[in-house]
C-alpha positions in Angstrom: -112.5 312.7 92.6 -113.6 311.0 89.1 -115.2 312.3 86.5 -116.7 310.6 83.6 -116.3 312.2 80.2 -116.9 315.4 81.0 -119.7 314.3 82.9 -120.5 314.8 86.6 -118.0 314.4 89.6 -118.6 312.1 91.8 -118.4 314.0 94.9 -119.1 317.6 94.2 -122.4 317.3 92.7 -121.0 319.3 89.8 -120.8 318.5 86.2 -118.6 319.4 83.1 -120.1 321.0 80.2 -118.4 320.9 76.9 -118.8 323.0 73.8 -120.2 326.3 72.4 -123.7 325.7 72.1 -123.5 323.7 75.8 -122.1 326.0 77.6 -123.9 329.4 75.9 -127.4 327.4 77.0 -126.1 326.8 80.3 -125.4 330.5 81.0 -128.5 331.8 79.2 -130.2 329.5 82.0 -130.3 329.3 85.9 -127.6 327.0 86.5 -125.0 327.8 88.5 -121.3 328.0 87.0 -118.3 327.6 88.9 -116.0 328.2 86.6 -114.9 328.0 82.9 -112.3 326.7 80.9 -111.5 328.7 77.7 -108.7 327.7 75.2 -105.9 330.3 75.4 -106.3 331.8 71.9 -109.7 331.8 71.7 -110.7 335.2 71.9 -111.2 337.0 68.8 -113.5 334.1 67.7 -117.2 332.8 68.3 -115.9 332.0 71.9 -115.3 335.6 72.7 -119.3 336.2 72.8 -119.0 333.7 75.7 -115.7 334.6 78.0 -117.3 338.1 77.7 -120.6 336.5 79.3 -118.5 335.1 81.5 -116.6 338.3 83.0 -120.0 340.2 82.8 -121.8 337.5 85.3 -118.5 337.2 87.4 -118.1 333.5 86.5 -114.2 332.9 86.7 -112.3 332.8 83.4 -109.6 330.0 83.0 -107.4 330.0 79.8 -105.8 327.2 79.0 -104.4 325.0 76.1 -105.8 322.1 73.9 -104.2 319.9 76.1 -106.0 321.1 79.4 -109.5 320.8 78.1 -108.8 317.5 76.1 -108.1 316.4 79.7 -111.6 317.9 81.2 -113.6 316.6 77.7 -111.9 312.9 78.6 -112.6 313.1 74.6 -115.5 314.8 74.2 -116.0 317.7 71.9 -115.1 320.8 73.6 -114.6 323.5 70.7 -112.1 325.1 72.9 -114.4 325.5 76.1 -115.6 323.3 78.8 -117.5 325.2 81.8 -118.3 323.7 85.4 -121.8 323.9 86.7 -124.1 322.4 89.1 -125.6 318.9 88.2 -129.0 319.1 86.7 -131.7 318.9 89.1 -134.8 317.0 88.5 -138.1 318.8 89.4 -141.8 316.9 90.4 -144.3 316.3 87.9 -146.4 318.8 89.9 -143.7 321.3 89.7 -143.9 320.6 85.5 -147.6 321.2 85.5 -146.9 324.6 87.7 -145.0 325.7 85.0 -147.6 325.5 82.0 -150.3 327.2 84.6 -148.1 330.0 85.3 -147.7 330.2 81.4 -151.1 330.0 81.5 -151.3 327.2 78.7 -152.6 323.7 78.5 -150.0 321.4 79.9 -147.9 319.3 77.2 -145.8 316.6 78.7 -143.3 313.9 77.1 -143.1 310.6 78.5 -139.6 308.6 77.4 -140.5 305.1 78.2 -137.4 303.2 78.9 -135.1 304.9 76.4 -132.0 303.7 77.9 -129.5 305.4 75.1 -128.3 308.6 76.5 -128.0 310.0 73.3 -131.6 309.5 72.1 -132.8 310.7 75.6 -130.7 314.0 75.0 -131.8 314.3 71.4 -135.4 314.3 72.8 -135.0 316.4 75.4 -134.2 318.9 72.0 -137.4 317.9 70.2 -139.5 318.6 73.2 -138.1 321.9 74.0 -138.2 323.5 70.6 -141.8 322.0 70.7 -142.6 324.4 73.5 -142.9 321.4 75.6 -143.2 321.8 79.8 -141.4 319.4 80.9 -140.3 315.4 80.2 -140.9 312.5 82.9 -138.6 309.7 83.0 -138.4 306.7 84.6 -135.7 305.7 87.1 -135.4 302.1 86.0 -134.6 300.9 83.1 -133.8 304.5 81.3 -130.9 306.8 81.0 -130.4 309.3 83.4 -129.1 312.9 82.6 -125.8 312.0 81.8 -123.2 314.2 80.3 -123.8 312.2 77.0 -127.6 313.1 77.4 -126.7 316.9 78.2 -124.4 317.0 75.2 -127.2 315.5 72.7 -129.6 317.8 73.9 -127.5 321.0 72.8 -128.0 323.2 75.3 -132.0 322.1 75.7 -131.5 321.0 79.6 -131.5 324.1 80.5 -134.7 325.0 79.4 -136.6 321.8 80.4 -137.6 320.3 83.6 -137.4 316.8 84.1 -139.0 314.7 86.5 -137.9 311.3 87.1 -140.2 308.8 88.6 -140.5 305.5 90.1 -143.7 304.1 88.2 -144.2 305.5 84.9 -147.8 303.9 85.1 -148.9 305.3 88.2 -147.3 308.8 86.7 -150.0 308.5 84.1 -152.4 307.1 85.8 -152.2 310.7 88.4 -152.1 313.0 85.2 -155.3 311.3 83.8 -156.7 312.5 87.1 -155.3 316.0 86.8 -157.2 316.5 83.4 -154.5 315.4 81.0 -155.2 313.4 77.6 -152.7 310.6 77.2 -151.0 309.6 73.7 -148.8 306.5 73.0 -146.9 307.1 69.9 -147.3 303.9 68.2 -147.4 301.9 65.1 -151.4 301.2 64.4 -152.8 304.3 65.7 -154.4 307.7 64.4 -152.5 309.5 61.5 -150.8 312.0 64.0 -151.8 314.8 61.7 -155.4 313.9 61.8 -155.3 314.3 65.9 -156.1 316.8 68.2 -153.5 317.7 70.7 -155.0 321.1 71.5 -155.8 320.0 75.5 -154.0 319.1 78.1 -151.6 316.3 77.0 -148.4 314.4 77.6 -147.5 311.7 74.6 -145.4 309.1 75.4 -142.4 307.7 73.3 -140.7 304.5 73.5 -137.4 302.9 73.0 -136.6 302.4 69.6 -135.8 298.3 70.3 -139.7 297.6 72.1 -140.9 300.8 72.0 -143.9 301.9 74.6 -145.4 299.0 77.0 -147.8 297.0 76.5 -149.0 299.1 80.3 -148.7 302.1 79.2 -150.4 301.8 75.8 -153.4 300.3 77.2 -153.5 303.3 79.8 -153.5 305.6 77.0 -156.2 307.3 75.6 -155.1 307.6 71.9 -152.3 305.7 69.6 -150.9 308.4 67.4 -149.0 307.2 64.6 -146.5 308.7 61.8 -147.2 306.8 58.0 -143.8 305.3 56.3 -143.8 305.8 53.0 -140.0 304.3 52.9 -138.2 300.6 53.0 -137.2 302.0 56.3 -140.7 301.0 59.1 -139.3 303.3 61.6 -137.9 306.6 62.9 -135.0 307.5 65.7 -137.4 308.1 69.0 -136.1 311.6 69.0 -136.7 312.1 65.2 -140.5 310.8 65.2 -140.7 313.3 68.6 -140.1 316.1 66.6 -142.5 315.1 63.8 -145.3 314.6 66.5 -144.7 317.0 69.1 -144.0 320.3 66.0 -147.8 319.3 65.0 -148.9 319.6 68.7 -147.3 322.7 68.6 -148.9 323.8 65.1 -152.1 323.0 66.7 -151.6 325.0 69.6 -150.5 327.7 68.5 -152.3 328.2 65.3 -154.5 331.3 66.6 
């Protein structure tokens, strides 16, 4: 049975999660946890809070040494714990949508187009969730999955997003346009993104830092929302320029 840096197992459907923040998200959400690894003279330290989590939810308590969990990290950063949990599940775009109606709030969606970096996918995943975002749709080509280097980037966010992952990112827009939903393209040559109004139902889509979103899905898109450089530097990370957008979506909404 392989694993790949502390990623998921092939055969089990399960998954290593590694470090404090990690492993805290994952038991403050639904997942569930087989097991978890805890370095043997941890306790008395920030790692305490979670082995006595883990006894209180039942969840078996390994200690080991540095050595152990090096092994389960296959070099990852484990801060002395490394927990074993289900695989993340992806969920329908229907199912993200049931989630902002039982919230009773206007549905607001990211789109990663063909972000293939794991790492920017994760760090996205972050922006969106502390945006109060309900969910992120991904494609299945030509884009990262949620990897273990995606999990780790996102610091604990996966457990409080749902992710859908689709075969036609076009034809994913093209069905939210018919459920009501504004579309944005975050794009160079748009609106000023603080002079637009995201108060309605939206999802705004972000693409890969190297071609950034299609030509198909800008021209699908209602609005181009864009983020002024005032730098020598034309661009931002796709999960930095998330944050800027989707915080002033937020703003917007929440203003009242």
């Amino acid at each position: 049975m392989e694993k790949d840096n502390c990623g998921k197992t092939e055969n089990s459907g399960s998954t290593y999660v590694c470090g404090r923040n990690a492993v805290t998200e994952l038991l403050r959400g639904g997942r569930s946890v087989d097991k978890i690894f805890i370095r043997r003279d941890g306790r008395g330290t920030s790692l305490s809070l979670i082995a006595a989590e883990a006894i209180k939810r039942g969840i078996p308590l390994i200690e080991t040494d540095i050595r152990k969990l090096d092994e389960l990290a296959s070099g990852a950063l484990h801060q002395g714990v490394v927990a074993l949990a289900s695989a993340v599940e992806y969920v329908s775009v229907d199912d993200i949508l049931e989630i902002a109606a039982a919230k009773g709030e206007k549905p607001l969606i990211v789109i990663a187009d063909c972000i293939e970096d794991p790492q920017n996918l994760g760090a996205l995943i972050r922006s969106a969730e502390t945006a109060g975002a309900h969910g992120v749709i991904i494609p299945k080509r030509r884009s990262s999955g949620l990897t273990e280097a995606a999990e780790r980037a996102s610091a604990g966010a996966l457990e409080h997003v749902a992710v859908a992952k689709v075969a036609n990112l076009a034809a994913a827009v093209d069905d939210l346009k018919k459920k009501g939903l504004w579309i944005y393209a975050a794009e160079v040559g748009g609106n000023l993104y603080y002079e637009t109004d995201f108060d309605s139902p939206a999802a705004i889509i972000f693409g890969s830092e190297g071609s950034g979103v299609s030509r198909l899905l800008k021209d699908k898109s209602d609005f181009t929302v864009t983020i002024p450089m005032y730098g020598l530097v034309n661009s931002l990370n796709v999960s930095a320029a998330a944050a800027v957008i989707l915080c002033e979506a937020a703003r917007q909404r929440h203003k009242s």
